[in-house]
Predicted model as a PDB file, atoms N, CA, C, CB and O in Angstrom, pLDDT in the B-factor column:
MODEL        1                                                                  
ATOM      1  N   UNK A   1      55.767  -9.715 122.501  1.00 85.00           N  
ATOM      2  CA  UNK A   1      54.541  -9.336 123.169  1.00 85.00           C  
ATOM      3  C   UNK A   1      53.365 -10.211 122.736  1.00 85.00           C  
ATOM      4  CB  UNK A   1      54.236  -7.880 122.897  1.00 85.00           C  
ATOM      5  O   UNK A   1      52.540 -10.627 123.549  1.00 85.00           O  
ATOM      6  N   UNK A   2      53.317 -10.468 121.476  1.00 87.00           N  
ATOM      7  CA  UNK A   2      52.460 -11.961 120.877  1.00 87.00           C  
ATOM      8  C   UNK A   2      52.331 -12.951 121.813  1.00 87.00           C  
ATOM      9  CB  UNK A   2      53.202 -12.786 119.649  1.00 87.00           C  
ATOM     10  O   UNK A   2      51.323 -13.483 122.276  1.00 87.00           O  
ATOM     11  N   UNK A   3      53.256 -13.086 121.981  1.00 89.00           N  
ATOM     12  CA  UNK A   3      53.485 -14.446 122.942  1.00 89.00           C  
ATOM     13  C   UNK A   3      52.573 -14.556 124.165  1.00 89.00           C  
ATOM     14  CB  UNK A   3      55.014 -14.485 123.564  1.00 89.00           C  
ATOM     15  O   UNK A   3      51.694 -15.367 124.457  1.00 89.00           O  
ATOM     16  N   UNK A   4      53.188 -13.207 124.943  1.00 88.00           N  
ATOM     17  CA  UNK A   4      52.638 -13.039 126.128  1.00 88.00           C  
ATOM     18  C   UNK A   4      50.703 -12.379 126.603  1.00 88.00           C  
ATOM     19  CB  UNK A   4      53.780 -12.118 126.566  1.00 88.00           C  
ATOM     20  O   UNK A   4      50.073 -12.326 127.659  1.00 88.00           O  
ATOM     21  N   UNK A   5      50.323 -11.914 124.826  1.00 87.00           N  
ATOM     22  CA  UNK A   5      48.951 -11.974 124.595  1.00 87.00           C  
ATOM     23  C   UNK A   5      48.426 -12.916 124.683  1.00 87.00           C  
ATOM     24  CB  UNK A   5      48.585 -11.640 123.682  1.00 87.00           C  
ATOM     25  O   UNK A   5      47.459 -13.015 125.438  1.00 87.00           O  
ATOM     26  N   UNK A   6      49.052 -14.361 123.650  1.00 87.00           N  
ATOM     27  CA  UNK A   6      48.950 -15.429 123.754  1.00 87.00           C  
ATOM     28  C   UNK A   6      48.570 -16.312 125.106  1.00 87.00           C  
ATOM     29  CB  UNK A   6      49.885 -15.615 123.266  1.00 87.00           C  
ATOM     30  O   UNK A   6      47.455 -16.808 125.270  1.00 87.00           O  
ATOM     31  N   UNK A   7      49.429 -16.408 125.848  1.00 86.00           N  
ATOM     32  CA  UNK A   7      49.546 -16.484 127.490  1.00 86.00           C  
ATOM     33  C   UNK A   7      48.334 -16.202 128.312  1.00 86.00           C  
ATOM     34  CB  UNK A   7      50.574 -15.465 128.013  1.00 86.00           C  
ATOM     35  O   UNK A   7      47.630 -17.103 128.768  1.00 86.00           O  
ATOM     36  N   UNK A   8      48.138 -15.105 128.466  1.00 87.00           N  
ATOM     37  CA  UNK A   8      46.972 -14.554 128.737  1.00 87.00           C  
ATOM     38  C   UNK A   8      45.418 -14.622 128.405  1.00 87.00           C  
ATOM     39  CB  UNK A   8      47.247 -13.734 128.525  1.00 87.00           C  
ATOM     40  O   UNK A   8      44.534 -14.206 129.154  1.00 87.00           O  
ATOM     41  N   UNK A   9      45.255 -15.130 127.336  1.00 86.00           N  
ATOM     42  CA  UNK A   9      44.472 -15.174 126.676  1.00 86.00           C  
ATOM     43  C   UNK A   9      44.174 -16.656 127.219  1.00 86.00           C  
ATOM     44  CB  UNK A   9      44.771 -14.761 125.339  1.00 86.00           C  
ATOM     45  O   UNK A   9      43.489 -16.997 128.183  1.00 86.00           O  
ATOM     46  N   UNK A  10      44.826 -17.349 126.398  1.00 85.00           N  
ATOM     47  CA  UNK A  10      44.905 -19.051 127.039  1.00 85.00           C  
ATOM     48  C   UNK A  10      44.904 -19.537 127.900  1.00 85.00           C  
ATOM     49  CB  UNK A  10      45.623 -19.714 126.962  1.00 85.00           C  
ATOM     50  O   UNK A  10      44.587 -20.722 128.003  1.00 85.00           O  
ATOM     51  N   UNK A  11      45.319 -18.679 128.998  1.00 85.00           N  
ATOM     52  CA  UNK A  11      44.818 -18.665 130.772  1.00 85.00           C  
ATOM     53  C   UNK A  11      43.395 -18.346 130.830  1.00 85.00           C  
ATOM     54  CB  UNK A  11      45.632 -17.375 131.831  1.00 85.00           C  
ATOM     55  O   UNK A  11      42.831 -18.969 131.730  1.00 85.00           O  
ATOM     56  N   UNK A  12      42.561 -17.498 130.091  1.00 81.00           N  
ATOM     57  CA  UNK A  12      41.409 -16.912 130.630  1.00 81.00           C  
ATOM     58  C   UNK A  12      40.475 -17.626 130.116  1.00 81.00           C  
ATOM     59  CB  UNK A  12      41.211 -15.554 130.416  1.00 81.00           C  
ATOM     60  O   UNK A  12      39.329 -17.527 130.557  1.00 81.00           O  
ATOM     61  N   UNK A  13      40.874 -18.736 128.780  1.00 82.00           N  
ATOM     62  CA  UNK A  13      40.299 -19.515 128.476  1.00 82.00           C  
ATOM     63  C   UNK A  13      40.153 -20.572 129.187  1.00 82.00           C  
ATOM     64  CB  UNK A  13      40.562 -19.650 127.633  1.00 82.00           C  
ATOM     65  O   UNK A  13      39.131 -20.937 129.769  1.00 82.00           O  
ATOM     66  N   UNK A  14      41.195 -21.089 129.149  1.00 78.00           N  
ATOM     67  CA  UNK A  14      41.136 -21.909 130.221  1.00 78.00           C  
ATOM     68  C   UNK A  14      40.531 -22.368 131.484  1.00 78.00           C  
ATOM     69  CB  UNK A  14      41.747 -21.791 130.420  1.00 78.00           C  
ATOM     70  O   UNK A  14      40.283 -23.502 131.893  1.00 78.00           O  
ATOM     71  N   UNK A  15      40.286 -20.750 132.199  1.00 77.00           N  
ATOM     72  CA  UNK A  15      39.579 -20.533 133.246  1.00 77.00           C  
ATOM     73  C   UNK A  15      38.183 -20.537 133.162  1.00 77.00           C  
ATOM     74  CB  UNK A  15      39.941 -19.522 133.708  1.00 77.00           C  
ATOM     75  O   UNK A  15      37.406 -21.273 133.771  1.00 77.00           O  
ATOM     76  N   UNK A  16      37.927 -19.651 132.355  1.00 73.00           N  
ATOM     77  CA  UNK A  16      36.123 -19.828 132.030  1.00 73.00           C  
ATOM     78  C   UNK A  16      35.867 -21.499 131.718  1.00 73.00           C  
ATOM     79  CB  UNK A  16      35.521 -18.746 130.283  1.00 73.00           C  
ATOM     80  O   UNK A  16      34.913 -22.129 132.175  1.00 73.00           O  
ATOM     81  N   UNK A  17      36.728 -21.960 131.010  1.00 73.00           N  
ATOM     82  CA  UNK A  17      36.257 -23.278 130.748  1.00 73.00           C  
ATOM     83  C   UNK A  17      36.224 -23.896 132.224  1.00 73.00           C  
ATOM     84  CB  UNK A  17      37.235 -24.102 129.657  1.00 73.00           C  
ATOM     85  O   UNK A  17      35.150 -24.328 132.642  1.00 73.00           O  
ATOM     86  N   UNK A  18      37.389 -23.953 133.038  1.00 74.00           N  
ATOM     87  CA  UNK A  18      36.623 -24.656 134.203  1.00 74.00           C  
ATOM     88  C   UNK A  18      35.728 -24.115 134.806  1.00 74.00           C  
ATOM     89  CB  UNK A  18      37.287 -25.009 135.146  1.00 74.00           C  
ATOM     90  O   UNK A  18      35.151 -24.979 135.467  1.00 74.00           O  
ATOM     91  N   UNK A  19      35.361 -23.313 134.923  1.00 71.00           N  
ATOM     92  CA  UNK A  19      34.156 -22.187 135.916  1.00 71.00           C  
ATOM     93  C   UNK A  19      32.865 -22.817 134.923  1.00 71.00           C  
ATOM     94  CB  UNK A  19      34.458 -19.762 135.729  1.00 71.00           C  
ATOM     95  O   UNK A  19      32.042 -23.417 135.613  1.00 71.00           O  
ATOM     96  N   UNK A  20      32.738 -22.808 134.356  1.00 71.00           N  
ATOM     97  CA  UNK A  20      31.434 -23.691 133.286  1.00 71.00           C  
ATOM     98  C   UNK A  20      31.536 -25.290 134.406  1.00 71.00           C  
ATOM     99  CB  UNK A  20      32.210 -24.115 130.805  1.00 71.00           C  
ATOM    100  O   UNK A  20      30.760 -25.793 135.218  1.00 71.00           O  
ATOM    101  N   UNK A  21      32.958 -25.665 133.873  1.00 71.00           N  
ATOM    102  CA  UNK A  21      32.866 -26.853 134.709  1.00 71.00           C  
ATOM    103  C   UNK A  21      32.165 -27.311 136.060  1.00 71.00           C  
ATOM    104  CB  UNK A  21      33.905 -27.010 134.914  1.00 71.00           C  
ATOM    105  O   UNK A  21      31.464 -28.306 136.242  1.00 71.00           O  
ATOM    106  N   UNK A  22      32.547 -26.306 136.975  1.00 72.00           N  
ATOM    107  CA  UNK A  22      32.541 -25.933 138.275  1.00 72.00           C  
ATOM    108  C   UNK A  22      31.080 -26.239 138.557  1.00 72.00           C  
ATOM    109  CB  UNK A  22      33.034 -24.450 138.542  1.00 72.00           C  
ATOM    110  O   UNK A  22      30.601 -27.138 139.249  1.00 72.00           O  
ATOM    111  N   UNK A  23      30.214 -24.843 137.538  1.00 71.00           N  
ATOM    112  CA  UNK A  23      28.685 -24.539 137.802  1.00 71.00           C  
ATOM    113  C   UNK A  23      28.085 -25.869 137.474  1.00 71.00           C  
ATOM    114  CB  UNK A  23      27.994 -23.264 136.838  1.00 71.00           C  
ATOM    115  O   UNK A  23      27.116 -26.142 138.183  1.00 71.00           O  
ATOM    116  N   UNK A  24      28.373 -26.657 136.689  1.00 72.00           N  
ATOM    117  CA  UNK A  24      27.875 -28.162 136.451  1.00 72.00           C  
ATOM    118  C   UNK A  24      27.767 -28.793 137.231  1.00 72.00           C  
ATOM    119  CB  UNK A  24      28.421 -28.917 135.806  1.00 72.00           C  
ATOM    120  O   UNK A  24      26.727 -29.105 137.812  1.00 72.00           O  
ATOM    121  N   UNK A  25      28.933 -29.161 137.441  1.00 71.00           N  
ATOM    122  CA  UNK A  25      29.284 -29.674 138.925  1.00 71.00           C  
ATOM    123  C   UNK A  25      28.579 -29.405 140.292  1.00 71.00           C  
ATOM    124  CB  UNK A  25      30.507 -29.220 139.184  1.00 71.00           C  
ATOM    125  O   UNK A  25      28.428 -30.356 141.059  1.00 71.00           O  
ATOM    126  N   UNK A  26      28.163 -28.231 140.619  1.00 70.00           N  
ATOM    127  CA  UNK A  26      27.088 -27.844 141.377  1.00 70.00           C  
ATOM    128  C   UNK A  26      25.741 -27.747 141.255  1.00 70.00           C  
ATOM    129  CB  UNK A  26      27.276 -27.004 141.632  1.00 70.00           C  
ATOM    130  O   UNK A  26      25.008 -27.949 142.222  1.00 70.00           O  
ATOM    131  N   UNK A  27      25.413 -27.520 140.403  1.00 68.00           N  
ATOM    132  CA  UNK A  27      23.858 -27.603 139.592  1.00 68.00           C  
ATOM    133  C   UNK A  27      23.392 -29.253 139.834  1.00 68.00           C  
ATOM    134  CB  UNK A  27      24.019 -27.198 137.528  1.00 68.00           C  
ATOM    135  O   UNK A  27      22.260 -29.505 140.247  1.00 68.00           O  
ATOM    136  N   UNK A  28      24.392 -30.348 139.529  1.00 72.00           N  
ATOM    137  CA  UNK A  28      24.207 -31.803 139.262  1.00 72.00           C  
ATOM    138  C   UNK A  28      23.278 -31.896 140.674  1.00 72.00           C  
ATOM    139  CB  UNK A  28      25.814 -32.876 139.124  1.00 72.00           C  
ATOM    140  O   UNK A  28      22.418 -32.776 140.664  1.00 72.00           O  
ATOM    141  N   UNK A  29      23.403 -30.910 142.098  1.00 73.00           N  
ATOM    142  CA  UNK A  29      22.694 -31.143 143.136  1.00 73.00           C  
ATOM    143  C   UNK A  29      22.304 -30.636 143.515  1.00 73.00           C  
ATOM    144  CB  UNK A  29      22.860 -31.469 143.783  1.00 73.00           C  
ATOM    145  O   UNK A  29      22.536 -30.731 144.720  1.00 73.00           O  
ATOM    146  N   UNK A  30      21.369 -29.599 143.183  1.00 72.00           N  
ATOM    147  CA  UNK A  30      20.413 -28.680 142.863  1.00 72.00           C  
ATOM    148  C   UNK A  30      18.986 -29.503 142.550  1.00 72.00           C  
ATOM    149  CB  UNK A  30      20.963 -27.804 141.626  1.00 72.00           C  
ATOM    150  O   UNK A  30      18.702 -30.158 141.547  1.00 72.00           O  
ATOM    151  N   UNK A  31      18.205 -29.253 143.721  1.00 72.00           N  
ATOM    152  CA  UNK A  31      16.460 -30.022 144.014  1.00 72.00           C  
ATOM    153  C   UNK A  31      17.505 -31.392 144.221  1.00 72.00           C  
ATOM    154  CB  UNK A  31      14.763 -30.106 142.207  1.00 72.00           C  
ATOM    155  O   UNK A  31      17.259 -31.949 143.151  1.00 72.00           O  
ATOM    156  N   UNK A  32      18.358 -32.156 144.803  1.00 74.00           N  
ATOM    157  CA  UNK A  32      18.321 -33.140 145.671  1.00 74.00           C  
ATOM    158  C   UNK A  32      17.948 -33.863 146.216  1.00 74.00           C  
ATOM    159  CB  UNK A  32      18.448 -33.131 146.066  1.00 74.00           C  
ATOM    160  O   UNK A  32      17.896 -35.087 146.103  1.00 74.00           O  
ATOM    161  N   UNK A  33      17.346 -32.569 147.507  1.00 72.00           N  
ATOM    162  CA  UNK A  33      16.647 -32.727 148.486  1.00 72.00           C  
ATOM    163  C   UNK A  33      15.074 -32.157 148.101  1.00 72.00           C  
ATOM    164  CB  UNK A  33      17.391 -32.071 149.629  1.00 72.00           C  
ATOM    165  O   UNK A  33      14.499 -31.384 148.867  1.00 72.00           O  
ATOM    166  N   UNK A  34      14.652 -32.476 147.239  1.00 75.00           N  
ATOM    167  CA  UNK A  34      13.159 -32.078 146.758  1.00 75.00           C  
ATOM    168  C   UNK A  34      12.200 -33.572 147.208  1.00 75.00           C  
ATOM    169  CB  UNK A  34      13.144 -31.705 144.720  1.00 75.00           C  
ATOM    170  O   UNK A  34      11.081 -33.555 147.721  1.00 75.00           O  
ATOM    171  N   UNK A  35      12.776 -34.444 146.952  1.00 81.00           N  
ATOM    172  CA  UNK A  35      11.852 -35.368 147.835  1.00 81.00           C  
ATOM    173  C   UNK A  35      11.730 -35.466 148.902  1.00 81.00           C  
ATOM    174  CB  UNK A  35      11.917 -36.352 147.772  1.00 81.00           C  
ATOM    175  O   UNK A  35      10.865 -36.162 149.433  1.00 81.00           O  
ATOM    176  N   UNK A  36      12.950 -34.484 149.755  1.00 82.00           N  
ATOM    177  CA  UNK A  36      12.367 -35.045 151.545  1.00 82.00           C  
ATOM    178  C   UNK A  36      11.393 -34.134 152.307  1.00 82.00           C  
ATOM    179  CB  UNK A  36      13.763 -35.098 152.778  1.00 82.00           C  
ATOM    180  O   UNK A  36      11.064 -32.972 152.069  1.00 82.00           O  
ATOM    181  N   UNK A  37      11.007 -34.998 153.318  1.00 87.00           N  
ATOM    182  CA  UNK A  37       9.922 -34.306 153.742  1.00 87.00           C  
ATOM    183  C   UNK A  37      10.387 -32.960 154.460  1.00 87.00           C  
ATOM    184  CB  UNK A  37       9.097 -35.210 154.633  1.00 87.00           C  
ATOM    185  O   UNK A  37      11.553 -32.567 154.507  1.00 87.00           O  
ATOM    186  N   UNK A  38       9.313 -32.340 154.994  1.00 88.00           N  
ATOM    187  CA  UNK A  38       9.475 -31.187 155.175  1.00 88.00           C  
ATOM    188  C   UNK A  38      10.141 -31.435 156.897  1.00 88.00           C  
ATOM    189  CB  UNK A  38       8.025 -30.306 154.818  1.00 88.00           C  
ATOM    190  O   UNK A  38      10.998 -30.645 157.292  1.00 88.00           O  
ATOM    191  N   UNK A  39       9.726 -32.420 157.691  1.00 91.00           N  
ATOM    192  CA  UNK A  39      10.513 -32.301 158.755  1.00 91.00           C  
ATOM    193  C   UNK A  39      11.881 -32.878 158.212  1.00 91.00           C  
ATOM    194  CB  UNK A  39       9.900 -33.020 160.012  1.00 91.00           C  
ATOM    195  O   UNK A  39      12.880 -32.174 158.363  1.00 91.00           O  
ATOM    196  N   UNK A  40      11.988 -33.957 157.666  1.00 89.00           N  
ATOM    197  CA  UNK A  40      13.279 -34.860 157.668  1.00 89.00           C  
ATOM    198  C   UNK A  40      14.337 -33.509 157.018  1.00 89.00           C  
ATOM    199  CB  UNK A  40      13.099 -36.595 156.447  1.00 89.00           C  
ATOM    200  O   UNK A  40      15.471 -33.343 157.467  1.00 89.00           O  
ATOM    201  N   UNK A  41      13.734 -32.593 155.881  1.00 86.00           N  
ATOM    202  CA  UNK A  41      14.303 -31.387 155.611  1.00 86.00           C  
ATOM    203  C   UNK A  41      14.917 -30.240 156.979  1.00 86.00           C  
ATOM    204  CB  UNK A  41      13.153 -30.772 154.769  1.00 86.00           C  
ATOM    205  O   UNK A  41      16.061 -29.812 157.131  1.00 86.00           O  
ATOM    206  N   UNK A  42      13.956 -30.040 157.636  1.00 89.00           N  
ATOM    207  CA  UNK A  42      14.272 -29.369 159.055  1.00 89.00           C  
ATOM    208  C   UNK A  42      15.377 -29.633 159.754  1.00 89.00           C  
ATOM    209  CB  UNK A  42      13.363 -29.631 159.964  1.00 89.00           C  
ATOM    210  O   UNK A  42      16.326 -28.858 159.879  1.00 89.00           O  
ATOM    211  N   UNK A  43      15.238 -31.292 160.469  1.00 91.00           N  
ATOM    212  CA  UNK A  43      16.274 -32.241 160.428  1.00 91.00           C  
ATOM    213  C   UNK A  43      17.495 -31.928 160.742  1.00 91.00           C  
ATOM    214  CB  UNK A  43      16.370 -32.731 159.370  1.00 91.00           C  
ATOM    215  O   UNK A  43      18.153 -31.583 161.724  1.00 91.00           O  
ATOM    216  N   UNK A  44      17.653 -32.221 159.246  1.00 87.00           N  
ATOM    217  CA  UNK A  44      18.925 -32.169 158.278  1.00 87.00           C  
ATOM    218  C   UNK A  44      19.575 -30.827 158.706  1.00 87.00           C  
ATOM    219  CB  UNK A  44      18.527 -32.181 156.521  1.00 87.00           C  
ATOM    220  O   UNK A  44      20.742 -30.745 159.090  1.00 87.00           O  
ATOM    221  N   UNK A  45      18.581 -29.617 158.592  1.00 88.00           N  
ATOM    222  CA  UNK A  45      19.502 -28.156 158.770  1.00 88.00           C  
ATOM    223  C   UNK A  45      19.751 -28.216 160.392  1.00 88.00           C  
ATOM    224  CB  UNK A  45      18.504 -26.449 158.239  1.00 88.00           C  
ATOM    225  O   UNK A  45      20.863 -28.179 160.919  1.00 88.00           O  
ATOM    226  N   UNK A  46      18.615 -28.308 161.011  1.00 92.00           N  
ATOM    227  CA  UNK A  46      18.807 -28.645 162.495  1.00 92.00           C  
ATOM    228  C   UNK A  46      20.158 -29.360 162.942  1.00 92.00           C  
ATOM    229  CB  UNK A  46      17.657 -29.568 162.912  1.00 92.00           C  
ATOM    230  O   UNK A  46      20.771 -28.866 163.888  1.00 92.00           O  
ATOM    231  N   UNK A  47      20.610 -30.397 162.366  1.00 93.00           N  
ATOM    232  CA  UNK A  47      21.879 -30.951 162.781  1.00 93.00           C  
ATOM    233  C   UNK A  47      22.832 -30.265 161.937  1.00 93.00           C  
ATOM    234  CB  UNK A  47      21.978 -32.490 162.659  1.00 93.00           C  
ATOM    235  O   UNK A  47      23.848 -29.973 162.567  1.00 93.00           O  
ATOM    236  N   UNK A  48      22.851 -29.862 160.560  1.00 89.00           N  
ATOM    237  CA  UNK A  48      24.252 -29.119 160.307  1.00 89.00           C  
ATOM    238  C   UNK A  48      24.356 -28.264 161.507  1.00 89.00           C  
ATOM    239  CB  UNK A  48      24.345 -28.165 158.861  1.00 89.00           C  
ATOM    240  O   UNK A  48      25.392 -28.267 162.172  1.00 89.00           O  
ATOM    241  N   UNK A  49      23.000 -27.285 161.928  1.00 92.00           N  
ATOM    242  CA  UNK A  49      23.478 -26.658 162.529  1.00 92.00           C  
ATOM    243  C   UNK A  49      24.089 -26.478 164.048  1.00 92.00           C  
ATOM    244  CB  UNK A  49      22.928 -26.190 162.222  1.00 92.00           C  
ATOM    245  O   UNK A  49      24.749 -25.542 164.500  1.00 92.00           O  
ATOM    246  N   UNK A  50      23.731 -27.454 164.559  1.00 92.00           N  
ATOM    247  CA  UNK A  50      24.479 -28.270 165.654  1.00 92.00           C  
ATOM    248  C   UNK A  50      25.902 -28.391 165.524  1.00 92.00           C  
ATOM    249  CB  UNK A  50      23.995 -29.633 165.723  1.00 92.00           C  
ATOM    250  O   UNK A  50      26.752 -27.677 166.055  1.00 92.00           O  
ATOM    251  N   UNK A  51      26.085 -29.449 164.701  1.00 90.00           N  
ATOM    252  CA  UNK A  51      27.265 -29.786 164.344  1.00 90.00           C  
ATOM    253  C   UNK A  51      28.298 -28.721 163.484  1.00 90.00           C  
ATOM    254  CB  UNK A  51      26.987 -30.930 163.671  1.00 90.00           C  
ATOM    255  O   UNK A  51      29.419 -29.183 163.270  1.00 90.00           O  
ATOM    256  N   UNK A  52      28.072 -27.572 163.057  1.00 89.00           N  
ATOM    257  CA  UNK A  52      29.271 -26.414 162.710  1.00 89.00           C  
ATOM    258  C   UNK A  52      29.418 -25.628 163.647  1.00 89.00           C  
ATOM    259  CB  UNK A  52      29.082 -25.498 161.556  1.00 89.00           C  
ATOM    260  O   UNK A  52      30.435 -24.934 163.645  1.00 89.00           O  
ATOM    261  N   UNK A  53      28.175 -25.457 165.042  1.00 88.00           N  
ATOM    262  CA  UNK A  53      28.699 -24.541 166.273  1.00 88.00           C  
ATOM    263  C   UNK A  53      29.367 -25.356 167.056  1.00 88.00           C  
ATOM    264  CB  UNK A  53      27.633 -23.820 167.153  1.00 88.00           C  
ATOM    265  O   UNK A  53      30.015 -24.742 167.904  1.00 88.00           O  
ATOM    266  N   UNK A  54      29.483 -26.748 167.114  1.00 86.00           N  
ATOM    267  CA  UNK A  54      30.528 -27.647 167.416  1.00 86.00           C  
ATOM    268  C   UNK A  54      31.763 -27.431 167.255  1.00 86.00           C  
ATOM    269  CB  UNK A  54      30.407 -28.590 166.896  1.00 86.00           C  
ATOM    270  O   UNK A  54      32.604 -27.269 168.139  1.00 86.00           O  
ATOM    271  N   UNK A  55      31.954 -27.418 165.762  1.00 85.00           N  
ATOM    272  CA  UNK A  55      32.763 -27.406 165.499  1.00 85.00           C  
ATOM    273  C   UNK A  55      33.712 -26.466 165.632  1.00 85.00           C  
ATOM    274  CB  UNK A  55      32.565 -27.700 164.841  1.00 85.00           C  
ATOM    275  O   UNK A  55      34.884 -26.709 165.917  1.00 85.00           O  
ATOM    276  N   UNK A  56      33.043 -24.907 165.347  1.00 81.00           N  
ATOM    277  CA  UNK A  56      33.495 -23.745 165.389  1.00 81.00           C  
ATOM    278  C   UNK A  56      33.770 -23.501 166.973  1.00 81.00           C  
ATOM    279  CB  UNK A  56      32.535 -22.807 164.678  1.00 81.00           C  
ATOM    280  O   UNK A  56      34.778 -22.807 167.109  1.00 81.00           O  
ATOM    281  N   UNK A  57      33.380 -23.738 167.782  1.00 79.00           N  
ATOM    282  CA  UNK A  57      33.109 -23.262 169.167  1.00 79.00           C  
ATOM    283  C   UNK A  57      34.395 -23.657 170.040  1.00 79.00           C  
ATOM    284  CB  UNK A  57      31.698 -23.953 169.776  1.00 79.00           C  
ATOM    285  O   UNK A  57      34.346 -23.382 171.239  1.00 79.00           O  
ATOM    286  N   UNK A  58      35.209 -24.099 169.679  1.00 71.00           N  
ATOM    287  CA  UNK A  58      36.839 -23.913 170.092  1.00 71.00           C  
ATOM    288  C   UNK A  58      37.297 -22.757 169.566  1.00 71.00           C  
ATOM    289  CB  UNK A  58      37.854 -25.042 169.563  1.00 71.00           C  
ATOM    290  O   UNK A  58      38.005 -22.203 170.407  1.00 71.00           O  
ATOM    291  N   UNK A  59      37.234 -22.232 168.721  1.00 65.00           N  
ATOM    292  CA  UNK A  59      37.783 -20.869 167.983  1.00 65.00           C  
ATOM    293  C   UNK A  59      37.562 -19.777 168.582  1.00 65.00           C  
ATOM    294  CB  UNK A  59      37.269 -20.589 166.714  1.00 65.00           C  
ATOM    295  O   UNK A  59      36.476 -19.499 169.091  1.00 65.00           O  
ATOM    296  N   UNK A  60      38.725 -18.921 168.588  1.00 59.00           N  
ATOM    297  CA  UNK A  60      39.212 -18.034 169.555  1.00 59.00           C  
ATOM    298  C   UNK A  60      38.891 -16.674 169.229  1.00 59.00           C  
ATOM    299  CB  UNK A  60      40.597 -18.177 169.729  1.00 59.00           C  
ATOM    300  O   UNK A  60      39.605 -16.147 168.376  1.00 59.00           O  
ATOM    301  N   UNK A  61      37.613 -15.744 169.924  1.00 58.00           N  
ATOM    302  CA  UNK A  61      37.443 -14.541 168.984  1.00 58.00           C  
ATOM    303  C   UNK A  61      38.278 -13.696 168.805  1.00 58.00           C  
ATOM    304  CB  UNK A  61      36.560 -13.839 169.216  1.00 58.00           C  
ATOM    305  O   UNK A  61      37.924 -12.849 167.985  1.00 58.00           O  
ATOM    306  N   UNK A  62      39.227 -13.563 169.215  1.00 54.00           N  
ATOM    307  CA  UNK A  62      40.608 -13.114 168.570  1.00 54.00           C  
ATOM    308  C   UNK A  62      41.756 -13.314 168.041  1.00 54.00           C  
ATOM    309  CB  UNK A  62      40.985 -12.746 168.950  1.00 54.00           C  
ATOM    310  O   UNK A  62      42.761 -12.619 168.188  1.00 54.00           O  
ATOM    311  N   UNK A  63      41.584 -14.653 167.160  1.00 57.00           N  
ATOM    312  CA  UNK A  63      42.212 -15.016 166.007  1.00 57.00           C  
ATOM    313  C   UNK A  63      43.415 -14.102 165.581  1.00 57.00           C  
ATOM    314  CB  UNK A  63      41.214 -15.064 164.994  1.00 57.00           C  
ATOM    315  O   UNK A  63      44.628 -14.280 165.700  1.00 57.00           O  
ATOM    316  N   UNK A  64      42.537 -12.849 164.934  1.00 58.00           N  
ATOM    317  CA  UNK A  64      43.404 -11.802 164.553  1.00 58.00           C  
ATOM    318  C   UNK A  64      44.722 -11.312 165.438  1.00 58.00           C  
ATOM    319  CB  UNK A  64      42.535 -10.733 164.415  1.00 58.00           C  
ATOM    320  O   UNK A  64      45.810 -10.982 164.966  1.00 58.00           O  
ATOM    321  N   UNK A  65      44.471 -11.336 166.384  1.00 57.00           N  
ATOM    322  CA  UNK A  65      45.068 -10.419 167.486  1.00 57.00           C  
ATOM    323  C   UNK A  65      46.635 -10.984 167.371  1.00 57.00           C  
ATOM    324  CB  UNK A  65      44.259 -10.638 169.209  1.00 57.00           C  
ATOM    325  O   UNK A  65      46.919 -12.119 167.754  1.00 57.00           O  
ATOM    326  N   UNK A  66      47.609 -10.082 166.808  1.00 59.00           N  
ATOM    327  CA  UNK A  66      49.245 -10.566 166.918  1.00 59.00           C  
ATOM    328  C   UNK A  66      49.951 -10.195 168.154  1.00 59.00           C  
ATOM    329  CB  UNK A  66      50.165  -9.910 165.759  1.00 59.00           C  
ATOM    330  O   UNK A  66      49.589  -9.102 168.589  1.00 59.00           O  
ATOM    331  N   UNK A  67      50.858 -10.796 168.844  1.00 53.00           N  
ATOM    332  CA  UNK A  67      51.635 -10.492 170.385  1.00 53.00           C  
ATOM    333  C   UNK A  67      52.538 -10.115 170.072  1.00 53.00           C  
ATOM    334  CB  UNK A  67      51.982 -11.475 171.420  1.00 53.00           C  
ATOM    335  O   UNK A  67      53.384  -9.774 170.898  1.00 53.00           O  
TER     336      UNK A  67                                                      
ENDMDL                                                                          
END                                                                             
């Protein structure tokens, strides 16, 4: 049963250690976009948001639905 404490333990370590990783990793681009202007900012969301109802807008609202 040592063992398998062991196991467990060393998994969860493991894990928090990458999840630290992770938040780094995301933070590194965090204020980015703090120099752009306030339209070129607009922009920017203006076309993601273009471009993901693009994208999405083949998708079938009943996905779920099994025959």
């Amino acid at each position: 049963r040592l063992s398998q404490l062991y196991d467990i333990i060393h998994f969860y370590r493991l894990y928090l250690e990458t999840d630290r990783q992770d938040k780094k990793d995301v933070m590194r681009f965090a204020g980015c976009w703090e120099d752009m202007t306030e339209k070129d900012f607009n922009d920017l969301s203006n076309d993601m948001t273009k471009r993901r109802r693009k994208a999405f807008s083949g998708r079938m609202n009943h996905e779920t639905i099994i025959d």
